[in-house]
KOLFITOR-585673 format. One line per 10 residues: number of its first residue (from 1); their letters; for each residue x, y, z of N, C-alpha, C, O, CB. Coordinates in Angstrom, 1 decimal. Each point is the difference from the previous one (the first is absolute). Glycine has a CB too. Layout:
BEGIN
NUM> a> X/Y/Z/X/Y/Z/X/Y/Z/X/Y/Z/X/Y/Z | ...;
This chain:
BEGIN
1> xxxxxxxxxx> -6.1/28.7/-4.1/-0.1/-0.7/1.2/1.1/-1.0/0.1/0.0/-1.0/-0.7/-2.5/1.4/0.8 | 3.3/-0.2/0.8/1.3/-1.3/0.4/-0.9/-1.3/0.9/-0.6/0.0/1.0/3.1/2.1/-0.5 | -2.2/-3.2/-1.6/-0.3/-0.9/1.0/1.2/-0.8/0.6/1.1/0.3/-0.4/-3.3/-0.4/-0.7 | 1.9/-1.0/2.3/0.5/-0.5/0.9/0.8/-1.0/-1.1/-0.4/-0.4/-1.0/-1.5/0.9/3.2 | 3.7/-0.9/-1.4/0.1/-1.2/-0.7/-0.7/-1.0/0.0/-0.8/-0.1/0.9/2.4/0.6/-0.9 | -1.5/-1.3/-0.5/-0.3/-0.9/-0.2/0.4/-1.5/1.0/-0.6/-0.9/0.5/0.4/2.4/-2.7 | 1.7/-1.2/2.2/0.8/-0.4/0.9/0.7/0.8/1.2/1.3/0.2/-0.1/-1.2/-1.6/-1.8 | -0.9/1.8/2.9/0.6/1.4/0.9/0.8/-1.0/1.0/0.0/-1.2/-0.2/-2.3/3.6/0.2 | 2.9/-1.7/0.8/1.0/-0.4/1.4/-0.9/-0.7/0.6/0.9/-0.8/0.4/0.6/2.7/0.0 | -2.6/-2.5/0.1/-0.2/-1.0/1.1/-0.4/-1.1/-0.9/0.5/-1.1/0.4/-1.2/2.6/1.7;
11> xxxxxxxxxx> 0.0/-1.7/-3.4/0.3/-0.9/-0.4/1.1/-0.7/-0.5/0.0/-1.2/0.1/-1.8/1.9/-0.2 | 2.9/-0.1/-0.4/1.4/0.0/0.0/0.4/-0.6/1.0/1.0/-0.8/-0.1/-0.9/2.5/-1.0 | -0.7/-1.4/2.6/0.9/-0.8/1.2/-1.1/-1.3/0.2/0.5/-1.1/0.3/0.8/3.7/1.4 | -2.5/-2.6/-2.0/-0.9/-1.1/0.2/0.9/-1.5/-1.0/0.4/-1.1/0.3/-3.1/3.3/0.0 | 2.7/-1.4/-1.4/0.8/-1.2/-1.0/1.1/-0.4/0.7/0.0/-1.2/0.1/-0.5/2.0/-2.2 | 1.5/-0.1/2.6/1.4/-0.4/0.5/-0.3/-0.8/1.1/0.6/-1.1/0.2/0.6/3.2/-0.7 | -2.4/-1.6/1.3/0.1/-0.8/0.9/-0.8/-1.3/0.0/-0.5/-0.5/1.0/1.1/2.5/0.1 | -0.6/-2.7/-2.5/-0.9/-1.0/-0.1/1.6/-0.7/-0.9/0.5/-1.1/0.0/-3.9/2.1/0.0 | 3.8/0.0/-0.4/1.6/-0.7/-0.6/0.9/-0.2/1.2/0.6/-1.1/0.2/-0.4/2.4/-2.7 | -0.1/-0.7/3.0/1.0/-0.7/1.6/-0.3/-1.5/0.9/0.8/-0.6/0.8/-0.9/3.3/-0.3;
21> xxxxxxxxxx> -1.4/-2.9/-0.9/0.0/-0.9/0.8/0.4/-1.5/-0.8/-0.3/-1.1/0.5/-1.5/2.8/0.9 | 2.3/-1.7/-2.5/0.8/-0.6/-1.2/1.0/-0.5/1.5/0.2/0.7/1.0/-0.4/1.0/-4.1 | 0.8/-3.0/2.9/1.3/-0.6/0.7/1.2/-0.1/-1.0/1.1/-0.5/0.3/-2.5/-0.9/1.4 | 0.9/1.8/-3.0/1.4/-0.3/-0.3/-0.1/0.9/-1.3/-1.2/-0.1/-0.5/1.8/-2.6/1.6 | 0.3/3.6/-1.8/-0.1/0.9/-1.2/-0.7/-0.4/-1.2/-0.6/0.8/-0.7/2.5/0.0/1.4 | -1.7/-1.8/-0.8/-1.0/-1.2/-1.4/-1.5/0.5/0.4/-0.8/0.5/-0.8/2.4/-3.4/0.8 | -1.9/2.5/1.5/-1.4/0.1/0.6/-0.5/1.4/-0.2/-0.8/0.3/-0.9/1.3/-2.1/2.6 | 0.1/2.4/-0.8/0.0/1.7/0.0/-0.5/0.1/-1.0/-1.2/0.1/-0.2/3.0/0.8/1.4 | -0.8/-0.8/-2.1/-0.6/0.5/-1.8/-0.9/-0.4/-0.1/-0.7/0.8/-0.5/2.1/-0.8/-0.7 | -1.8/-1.2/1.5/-1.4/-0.5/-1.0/-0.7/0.7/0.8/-0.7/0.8/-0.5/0.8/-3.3/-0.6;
31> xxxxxxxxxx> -0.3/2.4/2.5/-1.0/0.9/0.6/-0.4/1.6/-0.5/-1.1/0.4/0.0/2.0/-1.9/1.8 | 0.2/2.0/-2.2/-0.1/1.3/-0.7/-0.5/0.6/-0.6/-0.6/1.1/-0.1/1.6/-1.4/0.2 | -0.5/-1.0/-1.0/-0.6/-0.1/-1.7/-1.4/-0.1/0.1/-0.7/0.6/-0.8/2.7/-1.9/-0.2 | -2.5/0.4/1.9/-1.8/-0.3/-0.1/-0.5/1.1/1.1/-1.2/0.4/0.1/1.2/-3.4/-0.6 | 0.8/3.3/1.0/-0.9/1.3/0.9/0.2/1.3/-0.9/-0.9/0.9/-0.1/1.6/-1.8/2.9 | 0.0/1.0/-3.2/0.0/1.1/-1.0/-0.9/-0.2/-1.3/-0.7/0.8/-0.4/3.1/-0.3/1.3 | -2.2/-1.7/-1.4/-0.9/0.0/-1.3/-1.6/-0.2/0.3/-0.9/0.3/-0.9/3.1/-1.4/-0.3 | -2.5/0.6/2.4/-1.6/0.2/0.5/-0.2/1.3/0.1/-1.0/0.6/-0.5/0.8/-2.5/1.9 | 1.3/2.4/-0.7/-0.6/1.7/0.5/-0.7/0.7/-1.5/-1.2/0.4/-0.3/3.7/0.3/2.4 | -1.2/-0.9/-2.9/0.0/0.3/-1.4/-1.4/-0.3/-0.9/-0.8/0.8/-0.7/3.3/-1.5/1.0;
41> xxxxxxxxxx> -2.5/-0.4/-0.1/-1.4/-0.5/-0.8/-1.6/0.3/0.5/-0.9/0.2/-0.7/2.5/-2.1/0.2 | -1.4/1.9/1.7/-1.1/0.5/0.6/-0.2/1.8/0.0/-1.1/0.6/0.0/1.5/-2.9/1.3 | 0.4/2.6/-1.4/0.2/1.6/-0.7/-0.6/0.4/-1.1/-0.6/1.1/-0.2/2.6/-1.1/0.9 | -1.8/-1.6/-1.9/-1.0/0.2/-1.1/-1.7/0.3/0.1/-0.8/0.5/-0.8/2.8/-2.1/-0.2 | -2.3/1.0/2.4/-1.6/0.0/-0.1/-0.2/1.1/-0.2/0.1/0.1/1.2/-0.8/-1.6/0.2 | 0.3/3.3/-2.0/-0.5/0.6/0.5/-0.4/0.7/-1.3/0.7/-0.3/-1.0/0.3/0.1/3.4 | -1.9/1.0/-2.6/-0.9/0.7/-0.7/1.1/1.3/-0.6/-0.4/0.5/-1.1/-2.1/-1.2/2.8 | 3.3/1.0/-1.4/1.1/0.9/0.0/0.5/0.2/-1.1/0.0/-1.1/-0.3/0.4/0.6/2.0 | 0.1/1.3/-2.8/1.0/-0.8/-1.3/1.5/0.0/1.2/0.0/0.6/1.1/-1.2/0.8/-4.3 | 1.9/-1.9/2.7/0.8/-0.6/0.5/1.2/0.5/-0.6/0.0/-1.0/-0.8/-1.4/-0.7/1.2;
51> xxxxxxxxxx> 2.4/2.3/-0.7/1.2/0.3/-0.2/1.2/-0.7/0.3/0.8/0.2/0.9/-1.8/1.4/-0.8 | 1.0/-2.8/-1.2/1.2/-1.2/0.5/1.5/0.1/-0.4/0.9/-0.7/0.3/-2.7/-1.1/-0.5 | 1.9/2.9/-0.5/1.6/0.8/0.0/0.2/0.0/1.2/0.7/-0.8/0.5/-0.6/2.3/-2.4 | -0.9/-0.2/3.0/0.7/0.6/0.8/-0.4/-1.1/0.9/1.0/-0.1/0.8/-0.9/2.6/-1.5 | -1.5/-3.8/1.1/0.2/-0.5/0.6/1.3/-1.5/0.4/0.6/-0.5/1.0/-2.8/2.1/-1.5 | 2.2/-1.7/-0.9/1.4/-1.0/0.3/0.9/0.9/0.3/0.5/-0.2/1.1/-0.8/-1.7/-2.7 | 0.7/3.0/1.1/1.5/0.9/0.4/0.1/-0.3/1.8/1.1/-0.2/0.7/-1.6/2.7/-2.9 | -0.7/-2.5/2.6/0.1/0.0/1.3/0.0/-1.1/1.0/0.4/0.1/1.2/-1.2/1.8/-2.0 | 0.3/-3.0/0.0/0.3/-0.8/0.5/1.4/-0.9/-0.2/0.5/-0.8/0.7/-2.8/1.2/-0.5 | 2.7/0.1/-1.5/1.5/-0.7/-0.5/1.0/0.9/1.2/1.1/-0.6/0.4/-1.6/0.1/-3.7;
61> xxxxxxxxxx> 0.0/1.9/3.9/1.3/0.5/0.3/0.1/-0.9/1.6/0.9/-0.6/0.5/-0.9/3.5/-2.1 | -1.7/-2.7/2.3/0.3/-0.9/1.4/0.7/-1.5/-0.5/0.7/-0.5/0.9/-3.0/1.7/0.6 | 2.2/-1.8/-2.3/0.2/-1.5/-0.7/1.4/0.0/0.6/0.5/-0.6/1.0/-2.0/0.3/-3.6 | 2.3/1.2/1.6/1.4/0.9/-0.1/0.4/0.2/1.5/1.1/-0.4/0.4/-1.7/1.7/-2.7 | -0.2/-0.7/2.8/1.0/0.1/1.1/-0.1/-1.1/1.0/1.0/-0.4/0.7/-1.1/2.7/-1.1 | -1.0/-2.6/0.5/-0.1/-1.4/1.1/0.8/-1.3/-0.4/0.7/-0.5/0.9/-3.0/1.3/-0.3 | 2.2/-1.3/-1.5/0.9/-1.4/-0.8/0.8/0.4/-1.1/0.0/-0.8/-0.9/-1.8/-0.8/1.2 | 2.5/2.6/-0.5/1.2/0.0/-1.1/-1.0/-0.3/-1.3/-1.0/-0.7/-0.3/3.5/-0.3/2.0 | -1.5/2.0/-2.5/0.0/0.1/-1.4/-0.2/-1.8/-0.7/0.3/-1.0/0.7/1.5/3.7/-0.5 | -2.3/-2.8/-1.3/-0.9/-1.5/-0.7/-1.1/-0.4/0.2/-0.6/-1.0/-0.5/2.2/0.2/0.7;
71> xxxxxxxxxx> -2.2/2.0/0.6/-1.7/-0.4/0.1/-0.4/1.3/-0.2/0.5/1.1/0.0/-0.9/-3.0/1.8 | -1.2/1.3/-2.2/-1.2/1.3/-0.2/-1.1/-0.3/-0.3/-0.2/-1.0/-0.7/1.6/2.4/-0.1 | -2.3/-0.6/1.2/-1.4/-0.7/0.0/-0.5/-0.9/-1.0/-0.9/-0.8/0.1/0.4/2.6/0.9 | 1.3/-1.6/-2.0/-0.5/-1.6/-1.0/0.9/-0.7/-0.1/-0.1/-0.8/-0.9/-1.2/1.6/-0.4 | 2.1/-0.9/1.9/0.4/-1.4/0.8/-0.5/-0.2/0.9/-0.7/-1.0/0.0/2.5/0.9/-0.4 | -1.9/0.7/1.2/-0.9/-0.6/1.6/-1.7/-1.3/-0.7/-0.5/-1.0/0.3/1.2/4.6/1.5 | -0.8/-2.5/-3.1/-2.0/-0.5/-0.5/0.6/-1.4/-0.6/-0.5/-1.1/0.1/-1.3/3.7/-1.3 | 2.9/-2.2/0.7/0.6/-1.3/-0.8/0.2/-1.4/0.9/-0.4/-1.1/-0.4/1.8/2.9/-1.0 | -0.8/-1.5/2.6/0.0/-0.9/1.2/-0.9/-0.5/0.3/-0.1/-1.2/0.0/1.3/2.2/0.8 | -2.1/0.0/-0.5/-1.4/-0.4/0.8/-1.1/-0.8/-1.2/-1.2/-0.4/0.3/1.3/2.9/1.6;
81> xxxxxxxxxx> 0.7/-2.7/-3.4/-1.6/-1.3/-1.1/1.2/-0.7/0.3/-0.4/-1.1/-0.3/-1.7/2.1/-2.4 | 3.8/-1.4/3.2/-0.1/-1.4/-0.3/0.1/-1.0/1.6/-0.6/0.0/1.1/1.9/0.8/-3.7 | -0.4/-1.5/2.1/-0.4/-1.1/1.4/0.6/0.2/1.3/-0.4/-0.5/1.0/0.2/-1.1/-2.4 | 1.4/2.4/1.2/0.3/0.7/1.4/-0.7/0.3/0.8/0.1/-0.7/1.1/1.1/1.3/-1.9 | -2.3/0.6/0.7/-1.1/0.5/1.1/-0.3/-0.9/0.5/-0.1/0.1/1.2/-0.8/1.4/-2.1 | 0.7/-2.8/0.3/-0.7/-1.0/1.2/0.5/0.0/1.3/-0.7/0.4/0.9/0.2/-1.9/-2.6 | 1.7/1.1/2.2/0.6/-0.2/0.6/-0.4/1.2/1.2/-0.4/-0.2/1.1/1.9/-1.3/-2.9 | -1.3/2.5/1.2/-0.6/1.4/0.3/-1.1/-0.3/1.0/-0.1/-0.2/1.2/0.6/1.3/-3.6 | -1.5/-0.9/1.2/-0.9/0.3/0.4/-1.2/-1.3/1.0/-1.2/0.1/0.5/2.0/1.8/-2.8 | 0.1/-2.7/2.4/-0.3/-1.7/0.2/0.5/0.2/2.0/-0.3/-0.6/1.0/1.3/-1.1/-4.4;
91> xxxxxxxxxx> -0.5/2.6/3.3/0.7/0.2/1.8/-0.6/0.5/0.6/-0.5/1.1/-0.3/2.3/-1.0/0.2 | -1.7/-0.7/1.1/-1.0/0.7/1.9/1.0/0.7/-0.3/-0.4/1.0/-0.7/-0.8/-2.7/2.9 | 2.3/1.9/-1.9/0.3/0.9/0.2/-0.2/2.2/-0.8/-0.2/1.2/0.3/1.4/-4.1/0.5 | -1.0/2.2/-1.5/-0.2/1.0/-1.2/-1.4/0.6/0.0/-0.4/1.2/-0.3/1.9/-2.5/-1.2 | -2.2/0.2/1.8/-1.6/0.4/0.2/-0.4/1.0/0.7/-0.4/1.1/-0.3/0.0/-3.1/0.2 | 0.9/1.3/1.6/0.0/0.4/1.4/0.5/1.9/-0.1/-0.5/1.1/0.3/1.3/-4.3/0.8 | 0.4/2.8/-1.5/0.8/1.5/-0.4/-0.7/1.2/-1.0/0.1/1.2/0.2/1.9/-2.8/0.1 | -2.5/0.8/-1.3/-0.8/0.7/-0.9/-1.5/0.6/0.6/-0.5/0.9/-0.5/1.8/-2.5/-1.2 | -2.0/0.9/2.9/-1.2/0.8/0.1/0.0/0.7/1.5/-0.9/0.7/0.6/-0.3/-2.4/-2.5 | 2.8/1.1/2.1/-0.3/1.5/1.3/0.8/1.3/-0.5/-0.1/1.0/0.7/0.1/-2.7/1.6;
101> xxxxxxxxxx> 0.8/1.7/-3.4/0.9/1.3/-0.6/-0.8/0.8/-0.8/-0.2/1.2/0.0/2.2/-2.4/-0.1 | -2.5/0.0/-0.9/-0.6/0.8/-1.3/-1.5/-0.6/0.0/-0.4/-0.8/-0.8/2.9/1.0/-0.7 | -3.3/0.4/2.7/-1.5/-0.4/-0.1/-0.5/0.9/-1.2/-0.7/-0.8/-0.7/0.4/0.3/3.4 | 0.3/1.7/-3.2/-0.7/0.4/-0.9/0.0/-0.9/-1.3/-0.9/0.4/-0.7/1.3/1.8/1.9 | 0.2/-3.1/-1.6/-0.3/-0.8/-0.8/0.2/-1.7/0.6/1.1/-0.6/0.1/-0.6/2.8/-1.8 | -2.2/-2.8/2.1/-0.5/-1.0/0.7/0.6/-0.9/-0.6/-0.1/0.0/-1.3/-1.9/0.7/2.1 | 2.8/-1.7/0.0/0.4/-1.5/-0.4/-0.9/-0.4/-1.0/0.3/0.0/-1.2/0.4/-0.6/3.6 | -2.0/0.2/-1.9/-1.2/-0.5/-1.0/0.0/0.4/-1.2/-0.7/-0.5/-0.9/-0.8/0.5/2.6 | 2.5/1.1/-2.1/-0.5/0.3/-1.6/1.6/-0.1/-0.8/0.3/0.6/-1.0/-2.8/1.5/1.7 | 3.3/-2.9/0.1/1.3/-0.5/-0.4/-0.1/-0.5/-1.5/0.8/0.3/-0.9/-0.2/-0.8/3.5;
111> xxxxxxxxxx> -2.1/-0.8/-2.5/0.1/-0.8/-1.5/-0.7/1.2/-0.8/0.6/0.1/-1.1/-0.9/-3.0/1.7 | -0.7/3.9/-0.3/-0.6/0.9/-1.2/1.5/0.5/-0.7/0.4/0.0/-1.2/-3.1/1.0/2.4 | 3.6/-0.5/0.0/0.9/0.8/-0.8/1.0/-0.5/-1.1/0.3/0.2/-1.1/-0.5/0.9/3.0 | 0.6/-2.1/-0.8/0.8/-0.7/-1.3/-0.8/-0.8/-1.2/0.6/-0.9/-0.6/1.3/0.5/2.5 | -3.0/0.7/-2.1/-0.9/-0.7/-1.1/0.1/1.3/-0.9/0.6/0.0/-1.1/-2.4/-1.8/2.5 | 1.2/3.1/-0.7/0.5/0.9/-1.0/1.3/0.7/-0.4/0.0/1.0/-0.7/-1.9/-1.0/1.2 | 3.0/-0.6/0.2/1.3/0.4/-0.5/0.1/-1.6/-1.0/1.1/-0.1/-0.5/0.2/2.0/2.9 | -1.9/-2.5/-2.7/0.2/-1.1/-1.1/-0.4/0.4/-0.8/0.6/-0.1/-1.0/-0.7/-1.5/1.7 | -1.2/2.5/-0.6/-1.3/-0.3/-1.2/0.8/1.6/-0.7/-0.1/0.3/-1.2/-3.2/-1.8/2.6 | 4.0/2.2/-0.5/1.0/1.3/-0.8/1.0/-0.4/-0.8/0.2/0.4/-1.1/-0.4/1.0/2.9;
121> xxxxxxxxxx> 1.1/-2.8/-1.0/1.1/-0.5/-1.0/-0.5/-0.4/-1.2/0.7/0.3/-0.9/0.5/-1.0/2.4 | -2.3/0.0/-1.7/-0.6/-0.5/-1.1/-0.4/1.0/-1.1/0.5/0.0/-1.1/-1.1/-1.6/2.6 | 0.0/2.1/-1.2/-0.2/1.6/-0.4/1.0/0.5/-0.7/-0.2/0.4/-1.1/-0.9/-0.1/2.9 | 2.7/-0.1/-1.0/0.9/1.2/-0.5/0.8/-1.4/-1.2/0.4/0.4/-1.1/0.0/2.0/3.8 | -0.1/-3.8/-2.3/0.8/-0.8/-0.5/-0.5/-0.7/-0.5/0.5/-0.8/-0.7/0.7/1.1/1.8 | -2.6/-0.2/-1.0/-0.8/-1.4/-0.6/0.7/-1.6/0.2/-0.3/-0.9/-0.7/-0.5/2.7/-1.3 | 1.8/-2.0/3.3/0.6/-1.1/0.6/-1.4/-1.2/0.2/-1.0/0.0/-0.8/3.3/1.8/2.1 | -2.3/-2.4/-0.5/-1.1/-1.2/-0.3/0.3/0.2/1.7/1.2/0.2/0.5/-1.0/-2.2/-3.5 | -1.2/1.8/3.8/0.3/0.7/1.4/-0.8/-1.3/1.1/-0.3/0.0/1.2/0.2/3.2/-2.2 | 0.1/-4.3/0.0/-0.3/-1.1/1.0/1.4/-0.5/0.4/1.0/0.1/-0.6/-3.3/-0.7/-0.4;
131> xxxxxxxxxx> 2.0/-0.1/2.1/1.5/-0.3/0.6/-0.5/0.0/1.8/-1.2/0.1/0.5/3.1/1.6/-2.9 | -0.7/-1.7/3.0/0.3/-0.4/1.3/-1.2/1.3/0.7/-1.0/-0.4/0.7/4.2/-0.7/-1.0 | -3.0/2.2/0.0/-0.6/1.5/0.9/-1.3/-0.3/-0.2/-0.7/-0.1/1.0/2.2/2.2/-1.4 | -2.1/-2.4/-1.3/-1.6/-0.2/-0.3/-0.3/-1.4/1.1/-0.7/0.1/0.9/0.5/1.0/-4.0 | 0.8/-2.2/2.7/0.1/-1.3/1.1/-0.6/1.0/1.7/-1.1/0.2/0.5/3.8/-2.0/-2.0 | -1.8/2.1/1.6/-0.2/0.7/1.5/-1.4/0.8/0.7/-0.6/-0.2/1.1/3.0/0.4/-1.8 | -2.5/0.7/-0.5/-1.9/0.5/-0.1/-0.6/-0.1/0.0/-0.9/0.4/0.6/0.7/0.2/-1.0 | 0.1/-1.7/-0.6/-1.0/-1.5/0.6/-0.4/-0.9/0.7/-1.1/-0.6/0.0/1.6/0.8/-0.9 | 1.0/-0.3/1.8/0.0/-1.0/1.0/-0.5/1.3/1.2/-0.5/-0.4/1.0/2.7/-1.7/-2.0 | -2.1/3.3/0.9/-0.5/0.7/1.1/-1.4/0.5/-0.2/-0.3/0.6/1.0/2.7/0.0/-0.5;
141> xxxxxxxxxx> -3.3/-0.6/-1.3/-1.1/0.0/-0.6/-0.9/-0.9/0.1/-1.1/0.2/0.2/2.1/1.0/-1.3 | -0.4/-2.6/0.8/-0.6/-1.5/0.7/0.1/0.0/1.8/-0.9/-0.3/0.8/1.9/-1.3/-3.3 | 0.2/2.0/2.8/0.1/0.3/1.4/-1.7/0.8/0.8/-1.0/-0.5/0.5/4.2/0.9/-1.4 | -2.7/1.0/0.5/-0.8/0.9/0.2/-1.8/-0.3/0.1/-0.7/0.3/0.9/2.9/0.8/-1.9 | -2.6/-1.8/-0.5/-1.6/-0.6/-0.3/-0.4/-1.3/1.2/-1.1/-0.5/0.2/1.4/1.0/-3.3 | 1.2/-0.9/3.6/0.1/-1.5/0.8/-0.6/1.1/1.9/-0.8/-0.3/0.9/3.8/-2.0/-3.0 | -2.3/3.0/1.9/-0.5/1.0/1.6/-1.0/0.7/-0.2/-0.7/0.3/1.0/2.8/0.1/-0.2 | -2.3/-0.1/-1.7/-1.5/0.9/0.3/-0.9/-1.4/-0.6/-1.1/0.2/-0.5/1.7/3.1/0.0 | -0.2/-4.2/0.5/-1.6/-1.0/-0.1/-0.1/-0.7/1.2/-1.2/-0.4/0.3/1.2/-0.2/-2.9 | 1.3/0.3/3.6/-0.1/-0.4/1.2/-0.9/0.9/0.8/-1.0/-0.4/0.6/3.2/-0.6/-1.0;
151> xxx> -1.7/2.6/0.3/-0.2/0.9/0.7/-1.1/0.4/-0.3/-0.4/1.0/0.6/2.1/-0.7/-0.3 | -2.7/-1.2/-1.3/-1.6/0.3/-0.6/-0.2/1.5/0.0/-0.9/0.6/0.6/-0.3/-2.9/0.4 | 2.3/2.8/-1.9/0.3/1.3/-0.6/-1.2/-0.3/-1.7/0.0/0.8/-0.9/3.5/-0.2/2.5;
């Protein structure tokens, strides 16, 4: 049984078109980088075994062809535990862009992901993964408990 990529053509154009709305190539990229590495990580949720040869092959080759050779999906994961993403992931704009392109994976679950692309770095590097990104999941988790107690959720 052939399954579907993982990364087919309209999500391919959903990402681009959340990287276009970048004003300047610095931006773009980072937009990229975090629209692609969400798509990515959120890909991990699933009951599935998973085949991460052929799945990175495939996302290193779109990587490859959309931003030139020096990146690949673990650089992109690499990006997204340190303090760059913030900036990222910290913009209306980016936001805005992110949940009308790439709705299949909800804004709202922006801090789970990047919590479990930490709790993986830790894992493969045993690096120490507090820092600026864990700061941030926190601050959006205190956020979050602060609206649903307004919202007598």
């Amino acid at each position: 049984m052939k399954t579907s990529s993982p990364i087919d053509t309209a999500t391919r154009e959903k990402i681009l078109a959340v990287t276009r709305c970048g004003v300047t190539v610095s931006e773009a990229t980072g937009y990229f980088r975090v629209a692609l590495g969400l798509h990515y990580l959120s890909g991990l949720m699933t009951k599935q075994t998973l085949d991460f040869k052929k799945l990175d092959k495939e996302y290193n080759r779109f990587i490859y062809q959309s931003i030139g050779k020096g990146h690949s999906i673990t650089s992109i994961l690499q990006y997204m535990s340190g303090e760059k993403v913030i900036k990222v992931i910290d913009s209306p704009r980016f936001l805005r862009a992110f949940a009308e392109h790439c709705d299949a994976v909800p804004v709202d679950n922006i801090p789970f992901l990047l919590g479990l692309n930490l709790g993986v770095a830790k894992d493969l590097s045993g690096i120490d993964v507090r820092g600026p990104v864990a700061d941030w999941i926190e601050r959006q988790r205190i956020l979050r408990e602060e609206r649903e107690a307004a919202e007598g959720i």
